[in-house]
N, C-alpha and C positions, 0 to 999 in steps of 0.2 A: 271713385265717383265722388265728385265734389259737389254738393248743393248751392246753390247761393241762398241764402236767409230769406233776402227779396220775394225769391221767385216763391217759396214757402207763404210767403203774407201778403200776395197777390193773389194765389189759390185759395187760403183765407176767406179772402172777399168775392170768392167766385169768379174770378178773369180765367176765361175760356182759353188764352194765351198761354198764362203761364201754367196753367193744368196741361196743358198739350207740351211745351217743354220740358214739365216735370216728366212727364210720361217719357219721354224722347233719353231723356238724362239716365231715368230709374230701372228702360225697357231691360236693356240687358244684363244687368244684376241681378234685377226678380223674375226674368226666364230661368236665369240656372239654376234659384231657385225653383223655379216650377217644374218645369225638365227631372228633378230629381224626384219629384214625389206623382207625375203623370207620364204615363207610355208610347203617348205618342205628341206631339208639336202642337194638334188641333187642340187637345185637352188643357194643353199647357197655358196657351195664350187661353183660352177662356177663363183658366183660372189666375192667368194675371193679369188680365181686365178686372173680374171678381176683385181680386186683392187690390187693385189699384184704387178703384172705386170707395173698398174699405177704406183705403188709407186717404183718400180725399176726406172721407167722412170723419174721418177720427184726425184731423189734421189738427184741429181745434184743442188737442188731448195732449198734442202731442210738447216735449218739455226741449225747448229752443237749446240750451244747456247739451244734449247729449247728442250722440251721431243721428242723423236721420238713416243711414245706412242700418242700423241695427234695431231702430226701432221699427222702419219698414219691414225691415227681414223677416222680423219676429210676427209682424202682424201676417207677412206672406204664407209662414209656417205656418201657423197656428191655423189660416183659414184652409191651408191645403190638406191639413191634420180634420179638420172638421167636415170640409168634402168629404175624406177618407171616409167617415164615420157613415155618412149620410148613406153612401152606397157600401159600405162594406155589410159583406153575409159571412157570419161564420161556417169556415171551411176545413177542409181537413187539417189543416195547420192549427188553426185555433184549438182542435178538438187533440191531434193526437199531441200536442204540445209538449204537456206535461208529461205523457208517457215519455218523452224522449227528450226531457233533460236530462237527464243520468248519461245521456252518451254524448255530453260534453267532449271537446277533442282539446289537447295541450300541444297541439300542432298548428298553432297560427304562424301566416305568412307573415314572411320581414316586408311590410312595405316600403320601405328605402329601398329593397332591391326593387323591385314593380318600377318604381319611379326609374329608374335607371334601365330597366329593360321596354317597359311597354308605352304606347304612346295613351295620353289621358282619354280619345276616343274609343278605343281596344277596353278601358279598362270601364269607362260609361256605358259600353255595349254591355257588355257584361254582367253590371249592376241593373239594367233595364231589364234582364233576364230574369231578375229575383224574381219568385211568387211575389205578391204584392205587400202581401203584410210584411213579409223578412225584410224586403225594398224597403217601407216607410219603416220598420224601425232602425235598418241599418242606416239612413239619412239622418232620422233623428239623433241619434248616438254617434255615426263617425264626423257627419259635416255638419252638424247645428248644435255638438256639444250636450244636447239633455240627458240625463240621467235614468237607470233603467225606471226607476219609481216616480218620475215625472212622465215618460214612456205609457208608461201601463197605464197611468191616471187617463193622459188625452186619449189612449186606443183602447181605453175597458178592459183592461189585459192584467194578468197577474204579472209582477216583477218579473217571476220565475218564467214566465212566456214570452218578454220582454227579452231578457238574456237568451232562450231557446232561439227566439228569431235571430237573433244577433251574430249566435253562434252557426246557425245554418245558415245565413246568408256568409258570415266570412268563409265556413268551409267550402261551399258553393263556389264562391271567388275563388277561394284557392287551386281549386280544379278546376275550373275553366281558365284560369292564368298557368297553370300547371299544362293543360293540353295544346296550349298557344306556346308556350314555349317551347315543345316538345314539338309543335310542327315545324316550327320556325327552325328547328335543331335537324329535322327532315330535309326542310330543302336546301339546306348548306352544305350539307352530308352529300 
């Protein structure tokens, strides 16, 4: 996704134009971000209208010098992290967390094979699957790079429930990519 600068300092000034271009330009980079942190399509797009809006607002903030791609990103994160918040209710996950870090697993999947066996829809279905909280902290950690202790900061979370979620959501993956292989191995057979 390439910005023009222009169209950025036309938005600036309020031109209803180039804010509908930006939008047109930006749509489907900050769907996938949104798609990753909401369940269903209807949720998504209201939260990247939300995030858009943000980012019209914060345009003024924004430092001409570095990618617009990552400064949006970031801002799309951060407000899809703060929705989170808004409606999240602690649930069993939250509570029995800590009881079940100790049963940490040293059986992580090789993702280079995934890539080579499954198609990226099969493996987004999948991810959609997670309880919600293991969801947003596995997006925050495997696609947007944060750190467990940056993790826990934005979700009120200890580090140590940060890495729990992390670790139940890849094991999770691993067994529903585990049982998709093994059908797939069924009707060959």
């Amino acid at each position: 996704m390439v910005i023009d600068v222009e169209i950025l300092k036309k938005c600036l000034k309020g031109k209803r134009a180039a804010q509908n271009e930006l939008y047109k330009t930006c749509y489907s980079f900050l769907m996938r971000i949104c798609t990753r942190y909401e369940n269903n399509e209807e949720d998504a797009r209201a939260l990247l209208n939300a995030g858009y809006l943000k980012i019209l607002d914060n345009l003024k903030n924004y430092n001409f010098d570095l990618p617009f791609e990552n400064w949006a990103a970031k801002i799309m994160v951060h407000l899809a992290i703060d929705e989170y918040r808004k409606k999240k209710t602690f649930n069993k996950y939250f509570v029995e967390s800590e009881k079940n870090i100790a049963e940490f697993s040293n059986n992580m999947f090789e993702w280079n094979e995934a890539d080579k066996v499954f198609e990226i829809e099969e493996v987004e279905n999948i991810v959609n699957q997670l309880p919600e909280s293991s969801k947003n902290v596995f997006n925050l950690y495997v696609f947007d790079g944060f750190k467990h202790k940056e993790i826990a900061e934005m979700l009120s979370i200890s580090e140590n429930t940060s890495k729990w979620h992390l670790n139940n959501a890849r094991k999770f993956i691993q067994t529903k990519l585990t049982e998709l292989l093994e059908k797939r191995k069924d009707i060959v057979a």
